[in-house]
N, C-alpha and C positions, 0 to 999 in steps of 0.2 A: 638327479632331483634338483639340485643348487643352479644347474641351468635351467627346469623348464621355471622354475619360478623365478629366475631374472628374467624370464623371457616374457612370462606373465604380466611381472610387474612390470616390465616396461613398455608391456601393449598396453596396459590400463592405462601407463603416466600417459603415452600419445596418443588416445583415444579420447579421453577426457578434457587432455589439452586443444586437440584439435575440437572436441564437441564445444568444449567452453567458449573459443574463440568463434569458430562459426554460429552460434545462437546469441548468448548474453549479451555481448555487446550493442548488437542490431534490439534484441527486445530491449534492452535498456532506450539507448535512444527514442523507441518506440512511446515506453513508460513515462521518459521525461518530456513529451508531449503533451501524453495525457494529463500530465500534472501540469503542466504550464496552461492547457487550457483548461481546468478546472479552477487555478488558482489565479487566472488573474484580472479575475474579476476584482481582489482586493486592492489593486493597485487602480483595474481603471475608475473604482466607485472613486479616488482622488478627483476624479472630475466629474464621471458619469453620476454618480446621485444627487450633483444640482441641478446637469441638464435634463435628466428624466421627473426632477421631484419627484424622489425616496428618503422619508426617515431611514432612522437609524434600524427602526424595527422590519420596516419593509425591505431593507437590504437583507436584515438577519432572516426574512422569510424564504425570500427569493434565490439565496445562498444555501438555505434550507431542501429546497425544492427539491434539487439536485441529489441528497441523498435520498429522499423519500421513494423516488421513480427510479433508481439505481437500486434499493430495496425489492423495489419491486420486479425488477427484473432480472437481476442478476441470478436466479438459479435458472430460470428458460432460459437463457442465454448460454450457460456453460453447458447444460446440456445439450442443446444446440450445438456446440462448439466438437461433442463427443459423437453425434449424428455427422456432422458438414467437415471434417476435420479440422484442424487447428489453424492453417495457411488458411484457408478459404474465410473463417468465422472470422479469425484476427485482423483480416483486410476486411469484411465486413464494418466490424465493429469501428476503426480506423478512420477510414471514409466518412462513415456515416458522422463520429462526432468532430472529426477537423470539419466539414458542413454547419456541421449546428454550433458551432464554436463561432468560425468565421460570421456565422449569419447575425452571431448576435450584435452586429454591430448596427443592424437595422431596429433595434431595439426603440420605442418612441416614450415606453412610460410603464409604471409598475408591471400592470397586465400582461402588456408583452414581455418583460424582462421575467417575469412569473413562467409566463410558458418557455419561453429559449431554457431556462435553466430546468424546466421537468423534461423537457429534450434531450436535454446533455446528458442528464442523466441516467435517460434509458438508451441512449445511443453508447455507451462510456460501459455502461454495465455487461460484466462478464469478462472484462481484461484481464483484469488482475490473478481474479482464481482463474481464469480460462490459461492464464501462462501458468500458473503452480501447478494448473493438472499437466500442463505439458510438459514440465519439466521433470513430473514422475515416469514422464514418456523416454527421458532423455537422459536424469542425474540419477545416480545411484544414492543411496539415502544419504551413504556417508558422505557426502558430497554435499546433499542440500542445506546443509545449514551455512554453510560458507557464499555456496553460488547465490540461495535466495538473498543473503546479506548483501553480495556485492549487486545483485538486479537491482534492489532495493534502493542502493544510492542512488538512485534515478529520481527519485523522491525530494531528499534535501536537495539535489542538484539543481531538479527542475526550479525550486525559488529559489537555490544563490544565483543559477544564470535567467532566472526569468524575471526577478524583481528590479534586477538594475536596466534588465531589457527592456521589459514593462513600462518604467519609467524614461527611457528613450524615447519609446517610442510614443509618449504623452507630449512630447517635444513636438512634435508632427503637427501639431493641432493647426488646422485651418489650411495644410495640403490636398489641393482637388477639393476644395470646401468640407471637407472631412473633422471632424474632432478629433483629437487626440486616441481617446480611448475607442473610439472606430478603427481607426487604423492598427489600434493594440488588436482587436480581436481579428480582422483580418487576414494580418500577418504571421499571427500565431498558431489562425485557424489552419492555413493552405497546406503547412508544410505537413502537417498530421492526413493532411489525404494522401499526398505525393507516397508517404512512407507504407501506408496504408494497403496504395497499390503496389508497392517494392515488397510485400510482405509472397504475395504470389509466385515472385520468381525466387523469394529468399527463403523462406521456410521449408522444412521437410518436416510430411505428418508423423512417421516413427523410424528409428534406427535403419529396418530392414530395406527403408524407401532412401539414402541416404546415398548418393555416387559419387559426396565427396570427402567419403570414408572409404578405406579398402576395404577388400571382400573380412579380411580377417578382422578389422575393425568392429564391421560391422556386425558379425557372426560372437564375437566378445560380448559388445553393447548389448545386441539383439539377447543374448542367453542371460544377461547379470538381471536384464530388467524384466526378464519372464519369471525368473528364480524370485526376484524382490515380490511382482505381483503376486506369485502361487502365495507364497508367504504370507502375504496379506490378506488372501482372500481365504484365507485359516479362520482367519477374526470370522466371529458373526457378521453378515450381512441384514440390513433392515431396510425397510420400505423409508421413501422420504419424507413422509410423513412422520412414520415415528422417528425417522433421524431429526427434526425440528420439533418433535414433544421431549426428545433425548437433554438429561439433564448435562452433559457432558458436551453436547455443543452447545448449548446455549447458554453453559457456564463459559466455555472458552470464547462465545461470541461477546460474554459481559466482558471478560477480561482481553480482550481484543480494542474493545470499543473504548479503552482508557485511552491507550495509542493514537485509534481515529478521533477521538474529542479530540486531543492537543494538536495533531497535526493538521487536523479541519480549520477547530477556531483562529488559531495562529496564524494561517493561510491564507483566513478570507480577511483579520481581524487586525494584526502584526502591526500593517501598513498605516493604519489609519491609526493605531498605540502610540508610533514612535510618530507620527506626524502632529499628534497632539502634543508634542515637546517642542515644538516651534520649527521644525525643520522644513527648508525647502522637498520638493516632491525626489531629484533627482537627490539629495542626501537622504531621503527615505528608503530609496529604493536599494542604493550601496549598503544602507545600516541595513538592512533587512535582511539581505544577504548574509553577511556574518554568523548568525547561530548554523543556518544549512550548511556553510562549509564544515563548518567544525563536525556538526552534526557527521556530515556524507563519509569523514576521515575514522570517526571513530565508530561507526554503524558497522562498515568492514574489519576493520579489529577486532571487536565484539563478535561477530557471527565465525570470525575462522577462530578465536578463542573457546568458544562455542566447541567447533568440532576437534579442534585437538586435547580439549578436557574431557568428550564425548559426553557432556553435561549443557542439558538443555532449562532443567525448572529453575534454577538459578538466575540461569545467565537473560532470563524473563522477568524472575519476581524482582529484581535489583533495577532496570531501567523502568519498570513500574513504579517503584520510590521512588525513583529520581521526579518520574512526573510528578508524584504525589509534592513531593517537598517542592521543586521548583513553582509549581503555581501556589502552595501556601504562603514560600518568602514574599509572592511580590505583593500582600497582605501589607508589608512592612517597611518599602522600601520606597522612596520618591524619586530618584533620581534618574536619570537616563540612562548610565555606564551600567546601575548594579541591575536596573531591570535585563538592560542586554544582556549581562550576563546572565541572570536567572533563567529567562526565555530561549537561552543559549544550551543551559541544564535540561529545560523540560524536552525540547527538541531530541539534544541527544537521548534520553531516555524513548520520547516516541519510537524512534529508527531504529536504535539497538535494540532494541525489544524485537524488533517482525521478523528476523532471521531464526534467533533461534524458535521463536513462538510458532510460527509457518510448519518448521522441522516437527515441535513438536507434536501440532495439531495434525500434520502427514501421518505420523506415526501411530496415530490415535486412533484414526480410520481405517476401517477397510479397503481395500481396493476399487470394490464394486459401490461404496457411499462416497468415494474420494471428491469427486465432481459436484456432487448437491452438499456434501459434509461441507467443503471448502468454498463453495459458495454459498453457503447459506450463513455462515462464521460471517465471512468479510461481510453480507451485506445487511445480515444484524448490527455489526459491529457498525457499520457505516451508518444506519438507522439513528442509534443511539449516538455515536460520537459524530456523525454529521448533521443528520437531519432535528436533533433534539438540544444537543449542546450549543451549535450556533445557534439557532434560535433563543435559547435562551440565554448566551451572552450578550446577544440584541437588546433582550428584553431585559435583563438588570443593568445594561449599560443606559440605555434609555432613561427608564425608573430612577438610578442612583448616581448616573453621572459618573460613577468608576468603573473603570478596564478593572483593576486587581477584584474585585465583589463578581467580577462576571468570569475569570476564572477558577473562582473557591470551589464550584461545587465537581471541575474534573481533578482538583483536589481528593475530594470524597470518594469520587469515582475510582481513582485509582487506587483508594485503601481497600475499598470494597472487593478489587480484582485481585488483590494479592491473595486475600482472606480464601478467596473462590480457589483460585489457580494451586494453593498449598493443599487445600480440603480435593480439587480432583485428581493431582498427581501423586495424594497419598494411596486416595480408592484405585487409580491403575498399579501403583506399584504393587498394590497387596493382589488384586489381579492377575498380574504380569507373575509375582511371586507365587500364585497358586495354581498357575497354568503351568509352568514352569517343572514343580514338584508333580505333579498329573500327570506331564511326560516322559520326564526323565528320573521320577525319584529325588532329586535334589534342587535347590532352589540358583537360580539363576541369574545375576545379576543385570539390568539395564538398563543403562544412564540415559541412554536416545530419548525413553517415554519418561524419565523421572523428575 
């Protein structure tokens, strides 16, 4: 017996090691793409909003855009992704926005810069949950909160190495009669198609399709994730409809969207903050960087403390406060160092947060709602914390002339998500706790969903 379970455990350690090394790394790269061309637009408005003539408000629309048509599409798209498999949809998706990324460097004035960003956004939409459903394809639960932690550093990555890039490559300006921030978006854009089409020969749709796993490998994989699905598909299933009248996604889409505000506004917002302290463009783009590093180190900490405490509502409600507090201090505070720091707090909070939250919201759903469940979260969530927040730090930046007044209200925002988040993981424990006594007579404890 003592050998078939070493024999077990040590098909699972190199099964997983080899699946983690062959997927993660490559979608990572992938992610930090997507985010680099999402986000840097905030670096090139350094120049691009005097050569297009854009206020402050018309940047925060334009910036805006992007979630709204990313809202909009993001659940056709991940279903999509469950029709055309995963390789095919994700080099889709790819292509298309390293295109509209690049093009925006043909940008002449509001209008256009209005439409390139409703583009990007329905080209961009469906990445993100289109890889969480795949990695229910792929990671075994206990497994997700750590892997989606470390894919996730893809995120702070992509601005600690795209801000200082960004600002490089403003350097450029007046190469091939080019502006600066033309060449920003060009260069940023191409490599995202390249990768785009390396997703075709690099992905595999599920376990069983998989020839660079052995037979026994795969026959492990292929059985743990069929076992995970049956289990799942126990839960009630619901039409998608009512899965978005469900008070339980769209409470976790409110408490999602605490995360997507700070990471949004900061993203498009950050550069032009620390630039109004008097700093050349290329010292903006260095300081900029700093909170993402820290953030990317401790985002991964967080999601494997996550799984080795197998407690997930915590290790959620705690980098929700952190947001909450970080955008109230800087209420209070003028100086440059203590903002950095503050803006360094709210960060890690955003990051830390989406590992175990992801775990938990998996967990939440059904097998058969996984796909529209977890699309419809992120792109509510990206609605309100993208498409709503920035704009309206446009618009009290505008009006009152202070950055801190323009982040008070994802301040509120994330009190509001702790309040949500405590009130639905108490209604599934008592759930969890009464389904539990219904089958087996005694009550069951489960920290994964609590």
């Amino acid at each position: 017996m003592d050998t078939i379970t070493t024999n077990v455990t040590q098909l699972e350690k190199d099964t997983m090691r080899k699946v983690t090394w062959r997927l993660i790394p490559f979608l990572m790269a992938c992610y930090l793409l997507a985010f680099i061309d999402r986000g840097n637009i905030g670096m090139a408005s350094l120049q691009m909003n005097h050569d297009i003539g854009i206020s402050a408000q018309m940047f925060g629309f334009a910036s805006s855009l992007f979630f709204i048509s990313y809202f909009m599409f993001e659940v056709p798209s991940n279903l999509a992704l469950q029709k055309f498999g995963a390789r095919k949809w994700i080099a889709r998706i790819m292509v298309t926005w390293g295109t509209v990324s690049a093009g925006t460097a043909l940008v002449q004035g509001p209008y256009s810069l209005y439409a390139v960003r409703f583009l990007l956004g329905a080209a961009e939409a469906g990445f993100f949950p289109g890889v969480l459903l795949y990695m229910t394809y792929w990671i075994p639960s206990a497994y997700r909160g750590r892997i989606v932690a470390i894919f996730m550093v893809s995120i702070p990555m992509a601005s600690f190495i795209g801000a200082p890039l960004s600002a490089a490559l403003l350097q450029t300006d007046g190469m091939l009669g080019l502006r600066g921030w033309q060449w920003l978006f060009i260069l940023e854009g191409l490599p995202t198609v390249l990768f785009g089409v390396a997703c075709l020969w690099f992905l595999t749709d599920r376990p069983e399709q998989a020839k660079w796993l052995t037979a026994e490998q795969r026959d492990w994989l292929s059985k743990r994730m069929d076992g995970e699905r049956a289990a799942s598909k126990a839960k009630a299933h619901v039409s998608i409809w009512k899965l978005f009248r469900s008070k339980e996604v769209l409470g976790m889409a409110l408490v999602c969207s605490t995360a997507s505000a700070a990471g949004s506004v900061l993203s498009v917002w950050m550069p032009q903050m620390f630039k109004s302290f008097g700093l050349s463009v290329m010292q903006t783009g260095w300081l900029a960087a700093v909170p993402y590093l820290v953030a990317s180190v401790l985002m991964v900490l967080w999601g494997r403390h996550s799984d080795r405490k197998n407690e997930r509502r915590w290790h959620t409600v705690i980098p929700l406060a952190l947001i909450g507090a970080g955008m109230l201090s800087t209420l209070f505070v003028s100086s440059l160092a203590i903002t950095v720091v503050m803006l360094t707090c709210v960060l890690i909070g955003a990051y830390s947060f989406k590992g175990p939250f992801w775990a938990l919201s998996s967990g939440w759903l059904a097998a058969g709602s996984a796909a529209a469940g977890l699309a419809g979260i992120n792109a509510v969530s990206n609605l309100i914390g993208g498409g709503l927040m920035v704009n309206v730090y446009g618009w009290i930046k505008a009006e009152t002339g202070s950055h801190a007044l323009g982040l008070l209200p994802i301040a509120v925002l994330a009190m509001a998500s702790i309040v949500t988040l405590l009130t639905l993981s108490a209604k599934a424990r008592r759930e969890a706790a009464a389904a539990a006594v219904a089958a087996t007579g005694r009550p069951v404890a489960d920290k994964l969903t609590a």
